[in-house]
C-alpha positions in Angstrom: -35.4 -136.6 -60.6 -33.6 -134.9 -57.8 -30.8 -136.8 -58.8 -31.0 -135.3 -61.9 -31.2 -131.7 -60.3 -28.3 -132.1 -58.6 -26.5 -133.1 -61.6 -27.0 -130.5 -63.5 -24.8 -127.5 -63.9 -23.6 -124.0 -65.9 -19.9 -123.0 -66.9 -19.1 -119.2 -66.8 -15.7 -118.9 -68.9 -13.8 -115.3 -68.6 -11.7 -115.1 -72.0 -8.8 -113.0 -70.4 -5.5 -111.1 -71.2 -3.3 -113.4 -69.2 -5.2 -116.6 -69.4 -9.0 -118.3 -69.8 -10.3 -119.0 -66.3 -13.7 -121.3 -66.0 -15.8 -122.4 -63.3 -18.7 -125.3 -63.0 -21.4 -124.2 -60.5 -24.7 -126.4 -59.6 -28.3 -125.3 -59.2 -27.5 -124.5 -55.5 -24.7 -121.7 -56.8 -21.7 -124.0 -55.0 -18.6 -123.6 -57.4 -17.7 -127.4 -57.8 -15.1 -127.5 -60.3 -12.7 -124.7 -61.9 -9.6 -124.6 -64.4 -7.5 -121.8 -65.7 -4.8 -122.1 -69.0 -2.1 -119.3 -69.3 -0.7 -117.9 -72.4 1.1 -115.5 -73.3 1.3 -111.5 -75.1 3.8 -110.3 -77.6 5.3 -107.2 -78.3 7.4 -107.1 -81.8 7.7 -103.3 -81.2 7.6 -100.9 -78.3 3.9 -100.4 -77.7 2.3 -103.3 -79.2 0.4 -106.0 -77.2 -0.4 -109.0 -79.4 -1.7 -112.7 -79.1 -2.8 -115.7 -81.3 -6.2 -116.0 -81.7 -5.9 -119.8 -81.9 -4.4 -120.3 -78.6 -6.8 -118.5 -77.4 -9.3 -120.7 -78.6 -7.2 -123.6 -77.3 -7.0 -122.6 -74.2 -11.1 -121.7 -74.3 -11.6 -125.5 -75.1 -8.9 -127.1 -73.1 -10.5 -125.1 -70.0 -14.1 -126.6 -70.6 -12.6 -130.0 -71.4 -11.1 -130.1 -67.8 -14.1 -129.3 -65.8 -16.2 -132.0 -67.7 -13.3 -134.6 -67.2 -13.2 -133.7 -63.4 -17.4 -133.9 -63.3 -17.8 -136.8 -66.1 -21.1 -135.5 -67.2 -21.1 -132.0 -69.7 -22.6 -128.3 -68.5 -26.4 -127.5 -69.3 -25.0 -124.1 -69.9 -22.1 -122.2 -70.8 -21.7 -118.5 -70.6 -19.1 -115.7 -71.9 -17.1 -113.3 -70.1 -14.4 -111.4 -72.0 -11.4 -108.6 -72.2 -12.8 -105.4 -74.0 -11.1 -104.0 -76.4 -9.3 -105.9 -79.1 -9.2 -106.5 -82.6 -8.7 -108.7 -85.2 -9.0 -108.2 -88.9 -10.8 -111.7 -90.8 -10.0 -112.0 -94.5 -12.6 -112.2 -96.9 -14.7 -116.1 -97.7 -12.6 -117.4 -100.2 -14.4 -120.8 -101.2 -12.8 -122.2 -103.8 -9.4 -121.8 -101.7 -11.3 -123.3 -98.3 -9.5 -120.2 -96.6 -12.6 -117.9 -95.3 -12.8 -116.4 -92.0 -9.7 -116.7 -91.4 -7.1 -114.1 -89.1 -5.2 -111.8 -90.9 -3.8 -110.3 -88.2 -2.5 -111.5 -84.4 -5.1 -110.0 -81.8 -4.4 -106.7 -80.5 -5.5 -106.1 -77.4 -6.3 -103.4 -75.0 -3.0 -102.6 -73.7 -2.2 -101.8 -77.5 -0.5 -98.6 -77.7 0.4 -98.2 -81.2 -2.1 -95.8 -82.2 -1.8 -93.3 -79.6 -1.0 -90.4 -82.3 -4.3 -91.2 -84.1 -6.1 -90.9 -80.6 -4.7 -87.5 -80.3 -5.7 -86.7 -83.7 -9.2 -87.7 -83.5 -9.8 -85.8 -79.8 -8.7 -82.5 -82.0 -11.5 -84.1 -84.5 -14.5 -81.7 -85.0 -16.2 -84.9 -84.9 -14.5 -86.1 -81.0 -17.4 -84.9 -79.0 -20.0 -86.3 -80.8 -18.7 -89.8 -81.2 -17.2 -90.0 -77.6 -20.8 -89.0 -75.9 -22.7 -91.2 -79.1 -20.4 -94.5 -78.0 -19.5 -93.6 -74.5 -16.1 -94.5 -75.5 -13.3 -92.7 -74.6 -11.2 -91.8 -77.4 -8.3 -93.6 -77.0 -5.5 -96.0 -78.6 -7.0 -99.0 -76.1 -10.1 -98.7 -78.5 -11.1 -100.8 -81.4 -11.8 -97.2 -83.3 -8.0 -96.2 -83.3 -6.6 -99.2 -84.4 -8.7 -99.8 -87.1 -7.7 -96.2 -88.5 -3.9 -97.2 -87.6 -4.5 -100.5 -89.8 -5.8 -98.6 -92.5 -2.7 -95.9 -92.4 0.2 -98.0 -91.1 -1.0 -101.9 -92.7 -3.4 -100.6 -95.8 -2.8 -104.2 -97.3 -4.3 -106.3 -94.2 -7.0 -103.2 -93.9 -7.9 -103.8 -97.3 -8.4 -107.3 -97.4 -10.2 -107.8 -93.9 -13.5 -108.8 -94.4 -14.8 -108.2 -90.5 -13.2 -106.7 -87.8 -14.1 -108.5 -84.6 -12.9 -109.3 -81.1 -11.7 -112.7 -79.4 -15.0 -113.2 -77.9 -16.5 -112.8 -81.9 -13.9 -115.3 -82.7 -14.9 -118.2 -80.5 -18.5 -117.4 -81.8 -17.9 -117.7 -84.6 -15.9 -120.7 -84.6 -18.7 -122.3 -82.2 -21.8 -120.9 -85.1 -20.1 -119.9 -88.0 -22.1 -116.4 -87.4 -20.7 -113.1 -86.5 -22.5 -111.6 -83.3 -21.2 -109.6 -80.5 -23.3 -108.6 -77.2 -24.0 -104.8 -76.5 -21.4 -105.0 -73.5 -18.2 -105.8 -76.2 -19.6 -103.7 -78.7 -20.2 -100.5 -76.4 -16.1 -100.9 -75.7 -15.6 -100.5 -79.3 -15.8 -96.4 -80.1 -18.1 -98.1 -83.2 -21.4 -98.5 -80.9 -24.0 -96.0 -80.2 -25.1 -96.8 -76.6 -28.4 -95.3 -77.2 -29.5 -96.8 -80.2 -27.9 -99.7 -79.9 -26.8 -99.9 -83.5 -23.3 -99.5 -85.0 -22.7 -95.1 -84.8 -22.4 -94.1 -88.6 -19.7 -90.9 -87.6 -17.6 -93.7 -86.5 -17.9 -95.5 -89.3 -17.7 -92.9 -91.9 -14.0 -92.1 -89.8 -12.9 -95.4 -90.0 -14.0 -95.8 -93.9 -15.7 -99.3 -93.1 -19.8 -99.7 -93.2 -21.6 -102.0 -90.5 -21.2 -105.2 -93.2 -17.4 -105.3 -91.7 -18.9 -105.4 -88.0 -20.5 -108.0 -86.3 -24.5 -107.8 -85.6 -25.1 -106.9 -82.3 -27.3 -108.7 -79.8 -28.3 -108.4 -75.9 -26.2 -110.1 -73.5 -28.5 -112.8 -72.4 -28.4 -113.6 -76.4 -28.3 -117.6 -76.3 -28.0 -120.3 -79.2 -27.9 -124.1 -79.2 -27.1 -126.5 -82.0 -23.4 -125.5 -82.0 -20.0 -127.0 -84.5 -20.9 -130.7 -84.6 -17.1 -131.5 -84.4 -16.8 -129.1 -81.1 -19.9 -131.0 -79.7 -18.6 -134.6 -80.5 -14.7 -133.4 -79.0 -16.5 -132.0 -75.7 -18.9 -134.9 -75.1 -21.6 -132.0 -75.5 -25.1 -132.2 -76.8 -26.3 -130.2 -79.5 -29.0 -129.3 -76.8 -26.1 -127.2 -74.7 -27.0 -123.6 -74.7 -24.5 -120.8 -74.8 -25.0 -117.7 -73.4 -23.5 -114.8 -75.2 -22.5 -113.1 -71.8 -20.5 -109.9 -71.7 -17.4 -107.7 -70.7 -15.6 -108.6 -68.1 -15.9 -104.9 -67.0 -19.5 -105.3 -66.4 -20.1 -108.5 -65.4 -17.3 -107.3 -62.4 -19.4 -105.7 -60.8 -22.5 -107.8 -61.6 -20.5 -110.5 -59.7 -19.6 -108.7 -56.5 -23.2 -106.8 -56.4 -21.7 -103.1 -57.1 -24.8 -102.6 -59.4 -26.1 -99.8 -57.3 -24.8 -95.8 -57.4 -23.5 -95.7 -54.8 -21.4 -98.7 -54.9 -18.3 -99.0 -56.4 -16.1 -102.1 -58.0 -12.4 -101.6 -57.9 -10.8 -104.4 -59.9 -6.8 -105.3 -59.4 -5.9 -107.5 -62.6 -4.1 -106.8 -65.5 -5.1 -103.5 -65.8 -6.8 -101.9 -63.2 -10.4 -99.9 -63.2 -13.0 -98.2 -60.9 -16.6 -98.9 -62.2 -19.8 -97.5 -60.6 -23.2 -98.4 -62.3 -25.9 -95.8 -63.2 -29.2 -95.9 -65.2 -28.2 -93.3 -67.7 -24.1 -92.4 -68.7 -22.3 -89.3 -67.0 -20.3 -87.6 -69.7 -17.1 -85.4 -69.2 -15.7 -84.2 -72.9 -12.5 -83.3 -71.0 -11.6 -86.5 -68.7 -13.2 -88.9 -70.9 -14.7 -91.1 -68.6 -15.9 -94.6 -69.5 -19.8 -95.4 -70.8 -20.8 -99.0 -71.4 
């Protein structure tokens, strides 16, 4: 039995801009085994930040292969981390053709600039005020709100025949369950979520001319489900009893990790974009510098 104890342990996986970083740690909280795969962002135009949603998910199952190659025995646990921020359109199920759920478009991530105009548009927006302090979300081209709107001005065909619009983190989920869920951290980055509710904000929405159907549902972040793809399972060595934690944004979970979860304490984080992030119990607005609300 204490053998067994010893034995067992969680992965935490951060699904990042510049690569997917994972660590093993035991019961004790020793880190006993890590790995980290690289890849790469393109930019076709000035301002666009883009990446392939399949190496992605590569590099998500290459890093979990390595730790349990190192250990030679699989994770009780795995658990999400994840950039905020990005989109990708999915086309619509197609079953006869075998071709649903599919990407229609590369991810675009955070440092996505390409709807910048929109951004400007939508802060002159009667509507600005009441969707920033409803999501929390600053109004801005980084956000899955403008560059839905720029999809449906600039690409109307790939708007049109997107059948969810979901982030990388949604991705692997999906490709793990074959369901379409995203935790309250991910979705509160969106400009879509209303952090008090909890529920997808309908004057977002209604801007965006998409309904909830093209969203993912969302669920806490300590959301967990077993029982996941068979063929993921058998490729991994995993059982279907492995449970995975839904997690959520590596904003959050920053300063979860180095304890800043009191008001007085702040986490600065250096990476590829930098941030300042203090936690409270309720948000602080301010209209004018649009500060972040997650």
């Amino acid at each position: 039995m204490d053998r067994e104890k010893i034995r067992k342990y969680v992965i935490g996986i951060d699904i990042g801009t510049g690569s997917t970083k994972a660590i093993a740690m035991n019961s004790k909280g020793t880190i006993i085994a890590d790995s980290q795969l690289y890849y790469s962002t393109q930019s076709p135009k000035p301002g666009y930040a883009e990446q392939d949603p399949e190496i992605i998910w590569d590099a998500f199952t290459n890093c979990i292969k390595k730790i349990i190659s190192v250990l030679k025995y699989p994770p009780v646990s795995i658990s999400f981390s994840s950039a905020m921020h990005g989109l990708i359109a999915i086309n619509k199920p197609a079953y006869r053709t075998g071709r649903q759920n599919k990407p229609i478009s590369n991810l675009i991530t955070w440092a996505d600039t390409r709807s910048e105009r929109i951004a400007e548009q939508i802060r002159k927006s009667k509507q600005a005020e009441s969707i920033y302090k409803a999501t929390g979300t600053p109004i801005h081209p980084m956000t899955p709100l403008c560059k839905i709107l720029w999809l449906r001005k600039n690409q109307p065909s790939v708007f049109k025949a997107a059948y969810k619009f979901i982030s990388i983190k949604e991705f692997i989920w999906y490709q793990l369950f074959g369901v379409y869920e995203i935790d309250h951290s991910i979705a509160s980055a969106t400009g879509l979520f209303n952090i008090k509710t909890l529920r997808w904000n309908k004057t977002s929405l209604e801007l965006c001319h998409i309904n909830a159907g093209q969203l993912s549902k969302p669920v806490p972040t300590d959301f967990i489900r077993k029982n996941a793809n068979p063929s993921f399972l058998s490729s991994l060595s995993l059982s279907s009893e492995t449970s995975f934690c839904i997690g959520a944004s590596d904003g959050c979970l920053a300063n979860l990790g180095s304890y800043a979860i009191d008001k007085d304490t702040a986490a600065l984080t250096i990476g590829t974009s930098g941030a300042v992030r203090i936690a409270r119990a309720k948000p602080v607005y301010n209209f004018k510098e649009m500060n972040f609300n997650s």
